[in-house]
N, C-alpha and C positions, 0 to 999 in steps of 0.2 A: 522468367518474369523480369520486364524491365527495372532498374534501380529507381528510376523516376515515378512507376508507375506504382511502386512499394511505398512511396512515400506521400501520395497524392493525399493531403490531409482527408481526415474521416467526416469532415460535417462536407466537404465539396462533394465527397464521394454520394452520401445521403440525400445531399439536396439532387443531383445529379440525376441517382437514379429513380426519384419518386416526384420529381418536376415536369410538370407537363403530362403525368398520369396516360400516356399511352407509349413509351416507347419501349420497347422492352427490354429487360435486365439481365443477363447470365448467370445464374449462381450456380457454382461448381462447386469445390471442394480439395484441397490436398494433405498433404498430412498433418497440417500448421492450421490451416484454419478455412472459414467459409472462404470464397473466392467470387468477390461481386464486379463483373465487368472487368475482371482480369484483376483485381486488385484485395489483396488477403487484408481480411475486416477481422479486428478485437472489436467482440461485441458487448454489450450490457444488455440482457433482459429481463423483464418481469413479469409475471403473470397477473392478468386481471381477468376475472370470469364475467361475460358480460349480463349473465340472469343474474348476478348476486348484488348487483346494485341496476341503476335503473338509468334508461337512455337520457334525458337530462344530465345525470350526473357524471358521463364518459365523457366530452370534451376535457372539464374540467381534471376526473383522475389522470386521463392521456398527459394533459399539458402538468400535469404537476411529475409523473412518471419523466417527463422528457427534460425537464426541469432537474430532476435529479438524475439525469446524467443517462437516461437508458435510449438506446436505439432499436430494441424491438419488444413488442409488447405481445406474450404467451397467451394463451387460450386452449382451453378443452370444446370440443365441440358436443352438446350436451344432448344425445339422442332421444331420449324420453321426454326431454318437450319438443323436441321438432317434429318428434311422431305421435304424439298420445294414442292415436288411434290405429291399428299398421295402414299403409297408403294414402292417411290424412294428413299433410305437413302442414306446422305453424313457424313461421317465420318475420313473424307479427312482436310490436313492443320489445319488450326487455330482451326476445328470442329471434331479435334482426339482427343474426350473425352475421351479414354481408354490409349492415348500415355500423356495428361496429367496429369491423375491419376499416372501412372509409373512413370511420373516425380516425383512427388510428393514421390510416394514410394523409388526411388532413395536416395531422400538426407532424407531417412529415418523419413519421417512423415504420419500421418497418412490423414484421407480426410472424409466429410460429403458430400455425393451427395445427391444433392437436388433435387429431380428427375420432384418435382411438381406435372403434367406439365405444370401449371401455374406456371409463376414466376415472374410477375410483373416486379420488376429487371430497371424501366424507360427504356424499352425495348420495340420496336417495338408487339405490340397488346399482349402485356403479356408474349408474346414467342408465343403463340399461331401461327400456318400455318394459312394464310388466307383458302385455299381451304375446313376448319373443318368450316368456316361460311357456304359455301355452299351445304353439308351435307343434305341430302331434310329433315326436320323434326328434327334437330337439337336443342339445348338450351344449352347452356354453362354453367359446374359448376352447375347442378342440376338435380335432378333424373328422367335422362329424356337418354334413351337407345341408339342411335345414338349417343351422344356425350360420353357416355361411356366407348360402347364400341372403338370406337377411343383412347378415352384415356388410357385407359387398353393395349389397342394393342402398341401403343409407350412406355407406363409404361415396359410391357413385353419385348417389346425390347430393352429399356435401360440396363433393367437386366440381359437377355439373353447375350448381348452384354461384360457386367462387367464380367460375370460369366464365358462365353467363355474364357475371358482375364485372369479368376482366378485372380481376383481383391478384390472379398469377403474377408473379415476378415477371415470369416470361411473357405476359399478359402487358406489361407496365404497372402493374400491380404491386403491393405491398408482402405479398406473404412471401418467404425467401426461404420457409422448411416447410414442412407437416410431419406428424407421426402419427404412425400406425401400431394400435393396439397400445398395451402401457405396463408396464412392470410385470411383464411375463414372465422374464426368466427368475423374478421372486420364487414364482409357484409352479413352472410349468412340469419338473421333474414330479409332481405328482397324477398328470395326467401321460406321463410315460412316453412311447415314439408316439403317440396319438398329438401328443403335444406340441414334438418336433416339427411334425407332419403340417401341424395346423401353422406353426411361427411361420413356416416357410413360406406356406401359403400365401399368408397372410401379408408378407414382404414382396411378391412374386406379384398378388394383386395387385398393392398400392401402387407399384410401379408401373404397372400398363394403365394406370390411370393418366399415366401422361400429364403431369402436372409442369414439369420444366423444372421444379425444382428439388433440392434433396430431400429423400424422407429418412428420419429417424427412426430407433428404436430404443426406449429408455430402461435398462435395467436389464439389458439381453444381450450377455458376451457373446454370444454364438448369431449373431441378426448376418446374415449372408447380406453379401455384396450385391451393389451396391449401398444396401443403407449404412447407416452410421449408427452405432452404438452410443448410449451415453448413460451418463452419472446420474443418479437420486440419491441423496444426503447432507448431512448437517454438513461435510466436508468431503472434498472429492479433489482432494490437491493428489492424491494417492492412484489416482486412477488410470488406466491405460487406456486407450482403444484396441479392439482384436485387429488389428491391420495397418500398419507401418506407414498406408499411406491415406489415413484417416485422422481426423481433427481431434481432438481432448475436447469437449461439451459436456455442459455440467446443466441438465434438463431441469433439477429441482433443487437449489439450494432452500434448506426449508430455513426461512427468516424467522418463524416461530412454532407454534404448536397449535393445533385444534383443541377446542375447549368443547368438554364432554359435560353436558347436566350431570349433577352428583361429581365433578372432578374441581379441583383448583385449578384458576387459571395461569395458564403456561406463560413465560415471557423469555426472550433472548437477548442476552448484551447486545450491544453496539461494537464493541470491542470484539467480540470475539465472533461475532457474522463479517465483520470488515476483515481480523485475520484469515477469516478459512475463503473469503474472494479475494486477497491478495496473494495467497498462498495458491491458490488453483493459477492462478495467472501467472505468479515465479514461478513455476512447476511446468507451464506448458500451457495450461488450458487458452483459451481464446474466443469460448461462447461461455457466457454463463449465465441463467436466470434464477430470478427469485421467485421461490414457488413459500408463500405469496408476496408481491408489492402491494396490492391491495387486495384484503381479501371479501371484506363483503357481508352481506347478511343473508341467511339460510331461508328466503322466501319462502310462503305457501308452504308444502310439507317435502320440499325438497332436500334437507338434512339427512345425512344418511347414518350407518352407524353400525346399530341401535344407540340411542343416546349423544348422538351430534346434537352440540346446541346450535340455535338459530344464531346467534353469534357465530360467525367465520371473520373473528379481526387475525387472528392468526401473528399476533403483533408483527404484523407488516409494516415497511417503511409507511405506508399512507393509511389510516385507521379504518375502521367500522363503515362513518359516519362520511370520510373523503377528507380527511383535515391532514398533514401532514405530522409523523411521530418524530417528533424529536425529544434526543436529538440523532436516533437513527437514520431519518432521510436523510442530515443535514451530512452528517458522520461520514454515508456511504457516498453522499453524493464528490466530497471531496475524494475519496477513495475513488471514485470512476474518471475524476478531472485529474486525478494521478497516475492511473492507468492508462488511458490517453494521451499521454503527453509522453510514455514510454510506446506507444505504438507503431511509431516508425522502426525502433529498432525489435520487437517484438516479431512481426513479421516480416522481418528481413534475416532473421539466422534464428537456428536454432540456440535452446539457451545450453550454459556451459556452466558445474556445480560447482562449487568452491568449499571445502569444510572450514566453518571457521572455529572449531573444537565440539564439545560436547553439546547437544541438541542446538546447534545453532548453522546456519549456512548461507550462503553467498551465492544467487543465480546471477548469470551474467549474458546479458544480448547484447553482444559488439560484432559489425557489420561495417566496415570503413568508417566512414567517419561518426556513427550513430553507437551509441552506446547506452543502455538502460538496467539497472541494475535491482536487486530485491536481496535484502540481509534478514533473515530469520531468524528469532528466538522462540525454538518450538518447545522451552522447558517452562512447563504450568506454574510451576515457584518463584524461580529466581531470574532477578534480571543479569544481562552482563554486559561487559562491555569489551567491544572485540576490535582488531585489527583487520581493515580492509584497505586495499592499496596505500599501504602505509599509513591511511590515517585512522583516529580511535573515532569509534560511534559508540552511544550506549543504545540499549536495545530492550528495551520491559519484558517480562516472562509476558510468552504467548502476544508476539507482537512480530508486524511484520513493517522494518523502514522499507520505502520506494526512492530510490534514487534516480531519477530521469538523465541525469546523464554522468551516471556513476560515479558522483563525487559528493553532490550535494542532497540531504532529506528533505523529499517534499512533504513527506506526511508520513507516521510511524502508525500504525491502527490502533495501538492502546493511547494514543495521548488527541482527546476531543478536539476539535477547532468547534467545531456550529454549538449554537444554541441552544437549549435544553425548554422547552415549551409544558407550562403545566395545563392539562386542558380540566375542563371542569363544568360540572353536570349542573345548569341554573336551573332550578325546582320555581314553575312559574305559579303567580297568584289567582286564584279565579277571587270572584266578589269576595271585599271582606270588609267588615264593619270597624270604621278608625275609632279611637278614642273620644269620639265627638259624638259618636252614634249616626256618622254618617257613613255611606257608600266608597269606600274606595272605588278607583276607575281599575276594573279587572285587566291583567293581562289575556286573558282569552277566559268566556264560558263554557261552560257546561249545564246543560237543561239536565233534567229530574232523570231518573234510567225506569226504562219500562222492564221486563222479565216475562222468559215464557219458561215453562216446567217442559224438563226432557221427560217422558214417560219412563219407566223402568220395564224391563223385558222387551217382549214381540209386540209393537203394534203396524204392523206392516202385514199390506194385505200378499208380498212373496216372499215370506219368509218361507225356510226351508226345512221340514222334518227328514230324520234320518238318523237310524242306530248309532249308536257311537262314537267318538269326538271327533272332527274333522280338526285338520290343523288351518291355522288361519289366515295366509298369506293364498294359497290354494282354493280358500273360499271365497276370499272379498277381492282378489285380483288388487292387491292395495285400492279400490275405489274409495277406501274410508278408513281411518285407521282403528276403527273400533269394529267389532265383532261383539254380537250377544248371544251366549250361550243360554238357554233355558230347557227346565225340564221339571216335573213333579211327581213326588210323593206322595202314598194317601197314609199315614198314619193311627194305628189301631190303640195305642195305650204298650202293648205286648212286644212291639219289637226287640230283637238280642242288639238292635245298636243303639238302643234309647237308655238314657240315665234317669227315671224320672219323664221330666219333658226335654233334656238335654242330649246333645249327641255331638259327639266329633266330627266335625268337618275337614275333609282334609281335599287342596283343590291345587295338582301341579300342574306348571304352566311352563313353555318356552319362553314364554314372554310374549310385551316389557312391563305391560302394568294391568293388574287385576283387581278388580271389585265387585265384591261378593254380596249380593241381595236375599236376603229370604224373607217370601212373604210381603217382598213390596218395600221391604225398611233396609240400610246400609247395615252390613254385618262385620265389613271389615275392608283391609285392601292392602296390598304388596304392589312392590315394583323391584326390576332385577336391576342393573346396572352396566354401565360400561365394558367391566369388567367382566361381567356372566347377568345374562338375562334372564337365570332361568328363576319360578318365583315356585316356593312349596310355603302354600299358606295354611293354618292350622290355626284352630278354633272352636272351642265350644259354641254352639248353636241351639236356642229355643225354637223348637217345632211344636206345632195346637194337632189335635184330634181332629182327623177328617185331613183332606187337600194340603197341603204344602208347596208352596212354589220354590224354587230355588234358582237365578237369575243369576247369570258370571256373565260381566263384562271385561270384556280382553283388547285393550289397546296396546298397538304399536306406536313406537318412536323411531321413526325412521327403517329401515333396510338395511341388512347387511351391504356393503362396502369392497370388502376389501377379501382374500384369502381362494385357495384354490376351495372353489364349487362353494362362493359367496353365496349362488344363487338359490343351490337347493336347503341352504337354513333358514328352520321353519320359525313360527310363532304360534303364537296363542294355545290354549287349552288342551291338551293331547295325555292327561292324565296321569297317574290314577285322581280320579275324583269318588269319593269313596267317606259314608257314613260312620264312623265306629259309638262301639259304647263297650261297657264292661264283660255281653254274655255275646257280641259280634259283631259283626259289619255287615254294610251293605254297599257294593262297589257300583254305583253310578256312572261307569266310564263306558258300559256296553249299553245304557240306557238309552231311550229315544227322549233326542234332542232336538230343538226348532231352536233354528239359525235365524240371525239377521244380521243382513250388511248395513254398517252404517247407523248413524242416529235419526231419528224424525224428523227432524230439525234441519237434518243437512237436507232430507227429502224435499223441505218445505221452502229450501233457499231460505234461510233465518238469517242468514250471513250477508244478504242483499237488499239493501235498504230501500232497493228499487220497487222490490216486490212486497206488496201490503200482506200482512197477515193477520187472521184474528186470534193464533197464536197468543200473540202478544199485552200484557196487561203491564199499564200504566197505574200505578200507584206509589203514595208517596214510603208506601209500608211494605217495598219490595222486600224478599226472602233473601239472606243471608247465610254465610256459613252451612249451605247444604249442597250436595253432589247435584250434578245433572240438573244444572239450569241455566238460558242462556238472557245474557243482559244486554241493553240496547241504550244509547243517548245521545246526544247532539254535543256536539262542539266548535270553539270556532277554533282556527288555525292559529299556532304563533305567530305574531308578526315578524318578519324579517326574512333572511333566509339562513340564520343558522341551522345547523342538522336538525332533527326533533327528533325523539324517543319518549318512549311510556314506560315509566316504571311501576312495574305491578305488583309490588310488595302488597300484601293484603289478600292477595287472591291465591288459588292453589297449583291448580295445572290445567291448560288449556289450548285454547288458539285463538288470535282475535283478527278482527277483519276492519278494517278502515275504508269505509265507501265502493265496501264490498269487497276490496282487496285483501288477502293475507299478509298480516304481517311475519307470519309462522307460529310456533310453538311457544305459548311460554311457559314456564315451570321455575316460579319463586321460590317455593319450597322445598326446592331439591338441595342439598347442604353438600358443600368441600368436606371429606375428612378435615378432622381438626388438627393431625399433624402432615408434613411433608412442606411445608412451605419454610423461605428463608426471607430474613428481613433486610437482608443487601446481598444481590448474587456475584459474587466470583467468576470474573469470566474467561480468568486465568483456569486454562485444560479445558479436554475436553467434552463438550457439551452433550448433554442427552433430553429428550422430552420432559422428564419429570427433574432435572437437575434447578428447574430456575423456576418456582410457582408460587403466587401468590392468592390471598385472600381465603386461606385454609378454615373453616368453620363457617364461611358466610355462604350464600347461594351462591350458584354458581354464575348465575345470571339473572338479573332484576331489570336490567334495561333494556330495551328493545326497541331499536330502531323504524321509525316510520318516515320512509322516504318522502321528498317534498312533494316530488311526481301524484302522490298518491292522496295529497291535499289542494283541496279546493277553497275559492275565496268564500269565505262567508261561513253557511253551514256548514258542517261534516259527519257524517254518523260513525259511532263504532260500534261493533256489536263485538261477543264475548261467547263463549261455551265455556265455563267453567265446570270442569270433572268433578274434583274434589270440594270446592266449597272457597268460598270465600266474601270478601264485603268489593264489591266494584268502586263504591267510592272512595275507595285506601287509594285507587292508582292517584300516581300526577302524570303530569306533562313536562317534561323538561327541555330546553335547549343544550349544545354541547357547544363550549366556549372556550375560547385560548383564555386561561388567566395571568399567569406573568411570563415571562420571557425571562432566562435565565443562561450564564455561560462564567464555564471559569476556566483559565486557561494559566499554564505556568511557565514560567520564561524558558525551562526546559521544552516545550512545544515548539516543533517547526514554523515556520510563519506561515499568515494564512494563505492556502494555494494558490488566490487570484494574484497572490505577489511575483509567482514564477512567469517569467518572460520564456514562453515556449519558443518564439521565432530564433531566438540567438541562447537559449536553452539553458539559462543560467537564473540565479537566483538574487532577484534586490537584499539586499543585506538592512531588509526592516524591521526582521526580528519578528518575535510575537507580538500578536492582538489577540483582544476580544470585541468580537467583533456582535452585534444584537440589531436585528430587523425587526416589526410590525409584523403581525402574521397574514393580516388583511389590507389591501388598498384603500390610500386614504383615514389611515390610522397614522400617528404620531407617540411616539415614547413622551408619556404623560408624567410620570412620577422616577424614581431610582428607590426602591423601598430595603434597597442593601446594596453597600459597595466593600469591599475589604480587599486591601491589598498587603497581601502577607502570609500567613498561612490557616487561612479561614477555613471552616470545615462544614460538612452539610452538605446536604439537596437541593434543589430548586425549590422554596418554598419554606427553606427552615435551616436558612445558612446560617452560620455563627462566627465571629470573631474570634482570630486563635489568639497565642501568649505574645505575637508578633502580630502588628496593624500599625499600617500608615495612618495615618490621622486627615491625610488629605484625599483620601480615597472619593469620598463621598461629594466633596466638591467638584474634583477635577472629572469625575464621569456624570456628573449632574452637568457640568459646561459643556461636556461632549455631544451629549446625549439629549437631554432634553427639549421637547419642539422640533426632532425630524424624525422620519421614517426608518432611519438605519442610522448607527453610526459604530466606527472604529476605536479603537483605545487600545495604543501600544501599552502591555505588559512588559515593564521594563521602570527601573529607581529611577531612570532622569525624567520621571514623570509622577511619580508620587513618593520621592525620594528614599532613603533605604530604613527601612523600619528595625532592621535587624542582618547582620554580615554571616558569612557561611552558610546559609540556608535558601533552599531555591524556594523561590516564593510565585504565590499563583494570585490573580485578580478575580473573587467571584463577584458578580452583579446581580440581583435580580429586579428587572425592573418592568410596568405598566405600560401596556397601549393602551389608548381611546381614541 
């Protein structure tokens, strides 16, 4: 490979290959890294799923992804909406995977589709169509021909699909991998040689699909040649490839954690996601993505699980809602402008180890005259400070310096440069009566709410009788996620399981949530959890002489996920269901039972505003706090175009619909344990899922995002099914808003990276800043509501003055700062003079846009 052609900077190369969108691209591969038109690429990627936010808002996450530093943007390709029906494809709105790919190619980056078509993803049954369970002779994931060929046939026409679109690299196209199948070798030694049988396959397929470019496999040491092996985890600086002449790819750097209904929510430093990607890069690697950059919202009932909330923020560099998190985007984004600027010498030689003593070391890429260097301090406690080519660096526990051309730090990953951003939920006003007794002017209304009563039990004219309990995923083909068991009793006075008029009820369940009727009235109700979904409910129960009804409603939350033979775990009602009393029982699990899929409601389209019903009754004395009702009202839209969410504190568990659309699941009521959370996380060592969680005791989820796509000007309806009970007029409506801008930066900090002069490879000697941007165009820094320079302490939000403060802090960043869109402020005493000698002192800010 030519020297020149090693060092052809990486944005000529991008623009190059995806300008003019017909010429085509070569991506190969050697041991070092992807290989695009003969020239070896360090890449930056991130995952964005294109169902989980909405076409509208993909230009916008793309360019802020590209903004932060990434050149290809990940995807799963999500079978069960492309097929809902077998040989019916949708390709249509939030499910135009080829019109997201073009986005993508637009603001000129590149794209890994991950075609599966397993994808786990805490996605409803893996991605998987339900109708491939019922397939006669079917086995999922193993070499077993019915499931194959299904999956071949989607595989193909995912392809087919790209390839029509001239999306292929080799096409002139943007996609430059794909993967087949997803985290097999997690599980595959329980499906035995049947397992091996089927991987092989399944590699041996994707490859006669002829795509032109490499395909992956992630989490599978043994994936035969030619695919490429790769990394899933918090850190994968430790990882090999099976084959000497194969790249280090890191498929899923996970930026945070899935937030479970009933869990605390997960969050990950900055610090210590920024060491475990600079450490994969000193180490070798050269592709790496974040699984997630943006993760999205769990539409319609596509959450998979059991117990995935409808929130997928997964604290991703880019939020929920599409806003940037800082100051992790800001954080990693410098970390990618540091890694790039080592890329010449990266792909120019292998790197070389240096021990610089105990948990600490020195990688080294020198290649003639190119040189790029990484100093590690892999010990969780204590910082040190080590010798490297004769000069001293200090180095923080669990920190990683970058040196670009081995002499000088461009950026160490435990010490911030960006911005710290407090976002925050504005709770809007509808009409309210001022002090005068007059009308305030509303932020947006809301008209009166109609209600229609769900019935209790069977009123469906196919429902289904049949001895004994059916399990419920096998019955309703997920079409709904409620099932209703019924059955009756005729009651004499004499029975051996009566107390009186009382009897034990006893009603197990697979899960995930059960409610129990008798005689038409709520008797009680379980739900299983994250954890274990199974539900054993138990309860005294009054039964009358003569008829008895007995009415078990069984909803799911989502689909298993994840695990060897996800597929075949069941739900709902499978017993013992079973009367007791003092002189016996009477076990109800062999009795004759009448099924029903689904609610009346859903039959009646109640969720479609389009469709009139006489269902519905308008009163100003709608019912409350009762199970199985659904509510209806008008609203009008926030104005502007900040994000919007509904928070539903007041109500119990449900789903709601917005102009007929799902917003998904919601479930206020479901509560965090009250311990396992920390009130400032450590991100010194390393990380695990439950290591960093907050808001332990509250819900897990109260917000819910309503994309803008999904409002209209003027009216808007939403409708409600509320399970459990609740008051509909409890919810608001809020906007989600950047409220201060916030950074503190300490004269020990490198200076900020746009100071490095890449062409001549050395460093301006400008020292630290802090440096504070507008989060929006055409915003301005209005106010400075905190300046300290010295050694102030605090959060963004609630900083404090320490025993040392400059006194001129607050003027000289009010003169900087005030009336422009961004500005700079050297950290440093010949600017707000020395408040206090021998102590390194830091500048915190927190200050207003409008």
């Amino acid at each position: 490979m030519a020297a020149t052609a090693l060092l052809l900077p990486a944005a000529a190369v991008l623009l190059l290959c995806l300008a003019g969108g017909s010429r085509a691209t070569n991506v190969t591969y050697d041991h070092r890294a992807l290989v695009i038109d003969g020239v070896r690429r360090v890449l930056v990627s991130g995952s964005i799923h294109y169902p989980r936010s909405t076409p509208d808002m993909w230009p916008g996450l793309i360019q802020k992804a590209k903004d932060g530093g990434l050149d290809v943007i990940e995807t799963y390709v999500f079978w069960d909406i492309h097929e809902p029906v077998r040989g019916q494809y949708d390709f249509e709105g939030r499910k135009d995977l080829a019109a997201f790919v073009k986005a993508v190619a637009d603001a000129g980056l590149y794209v890994h589709l991950r075609i599966g078509p397993y994808v786990c993803a805490e996605w409803n049954y893996g991605g998987f169509p339900l109708w491939l369970h019922f397939i006669p002779g079917v086995k999922f994931r193993t070499d077993n021909e019915p499931f194959k060929t299904e999956m071949q046939r989607f595989t193909t026409k995912v392809v087919d699909t790209m390839k029509g679109a001239g999306l292929y690299a080799s096409q002139g196209g943007p996609i430059i991998l794909s993967q087949i199948e997803n985290e097999y070798g997690n599980i595959d030694s329980a499906y035995g040689a049947a397992g091996k049988a089927y991987m092989r396959w399944a590699a041996g397929m994707a490859v006669s699909l002829d795509t032109g470019v490499p395909w992956v496999m992630c989490q599978q040491t043994d994936a035969p040649d030619p695919l490429i092996n790769t990394c899933n985890g918090f850190y994968c600086d430790g990882f090999t490839p099976n084959s000497a002449s194969k790249p280090k790819m890191w498929t899923e750097n996970w930026s945070g954690w899935f937030l479970s209904f009933g869990g605390a929510v997960p969050y990950r430093p900055a610090e210590d996601l920024a060491f475990a990607v600079a450490r994969f890069y000193q180490r070798g690697g050269t592709f790496q993505n974040y699984y997630m950059y943006h993760g999205g919202t769990n539409l319609d009932r596509s959450s998979g699980g059991p117990f995935i909330a409808t929130s997928y923020d997964y604290d991703a560099p880019i939020d929920e809602y599409g806003l940037v998190r800082q100051p992790k985007w800001g954080h990693l984004r410098d970390v990618h402008k540091a890694i790039k600027l080592c890329e010449p010498a990266l792909i120019a030689t292998d790197p070389s180890y240096i021990s610089l003593g105990q948990n600490a070391e020195a990688t080294v890429y020198k290649a003639g005259s190119v040189c790029a260097a990484f100093l590690a301090n892999i010990d969780g406690q204590s910082d040190k400070t080590v010798t490297f080519n004769g000069k001293m660096y200090k180095l923080p526990a669990w920190s990683v310096s970058i040196l670009p051309d081995c002499k000088n730090v461009v950026l160490n990953t435990a010490q911030i440069n960006s911005q710290v951003t407090s976002s925050e939920m504005r709770y809007l006003e509808s009409s309210t009566v001022a002090s005068d007794g007059s009308f305030t002017t509303p932020e947006f209304a809301v008209s009166g709410w109609s209600y229609a009563i769900e019935p209790v039990g069977i009123t469906k004219d196919n429902a289904l009788t049949k001895v004994g309990l059916m399990e419920q995923i096998n019955t309703t083909a997920d079409a709904s996620d409620f099932l209703w068991y019924s059955t009756s009793i005729t009651v004499k006075g004499d029975e051996p399981y009566l107390n009186g008029s009382q009897s034990n009820l006893l009603v197990s369940s697979l899960g995930h949530v059960l409610q129990v009727y008798v005689n038409g009235k709520i008797a009680g109700s379980a739900q299983g959890s994250a954890s274990s979904s199974l539900i054993s409910w138990q309860k005294p129960i009054t039964l009358v002489p003569g008829k008895n009804k007995i009415d078990l409603l069984s909803a799911t939350v989502g689909l298993s996920n994840y695990g060897a033979f996800f597929d075949l775990v069941g739900a709902g009602i499978t017993g013992p269901v079973k009367l007791s009393g003092p002189n016996g029982a009477l076990d109800l699990s062999s009795a004759q039972w009448t099924y029903q899929i689904g609610l009346r409601g859903e039959d009646l389209h109640l969720y479609d505003p389009s469709e009139a019903s006489p269902e519905w009754v308008s009163s100003n004395a709608y019912p409350i706090n009762q199970p199985l009702i659904w509510y209806k009202t008008k609203f009008t839209a926030p104005a502007g175009d900040d994000p919007v969410a509904i928070d539903f504190t007041g109500l119990g568990k449900g789903e709601a619909w917005v102009n007929g659309q799902s917003i998904g699941r919601y479930w206020p009521t479901n509560i965090a344990p009250q311990s396992g959370c920390v009130n400032s996380c450590n991100y010194r060592g390393s990380y695990t899922s439950s290591k960093c969680l907050k808001k332990c005791g509250q819900p897990s989820q109260t917000l819910y995002h309503v994309p803008r796509l999904f409002l209209q000007p003027g009216s808007n309806d939403i409708v409600l099914f509320e399970q459990f009970g609740g008051d509909p007029s409890k919810i608001s409506f809020v906007t989600r808003q950047t409220g201060s801008v916030c950074a503190q930066v300490s004269e020990a900090h490198p200076a900020q990276i746009d100071s490095w002069i890449s062409s001549q490879q050395k460093m301006q000697r400008s020292g630290p800043a802090l440096r504070l941007e507008c989060p929006k165009e055409g915003q301005v820094i209005s106010s400075i509501k905190f300046a300290s320079f010295g050694t102030p302490s605090g959060t963004c939000g609630s900083y404090s003055h320490g025993e040392c403060s400059s006194t001129q802090a607050l003027s000289v960043v009010q003169e900087a700062c005030i009336g422009v869109s961004s500005c700079s402020v050297p950290v440093s005493s010949n600017y707000f003079g020395n408040p206090c000698t021998g102590v390194t002192k830091s500048l915190a800010v927190e200050a207003a846009c409008s």
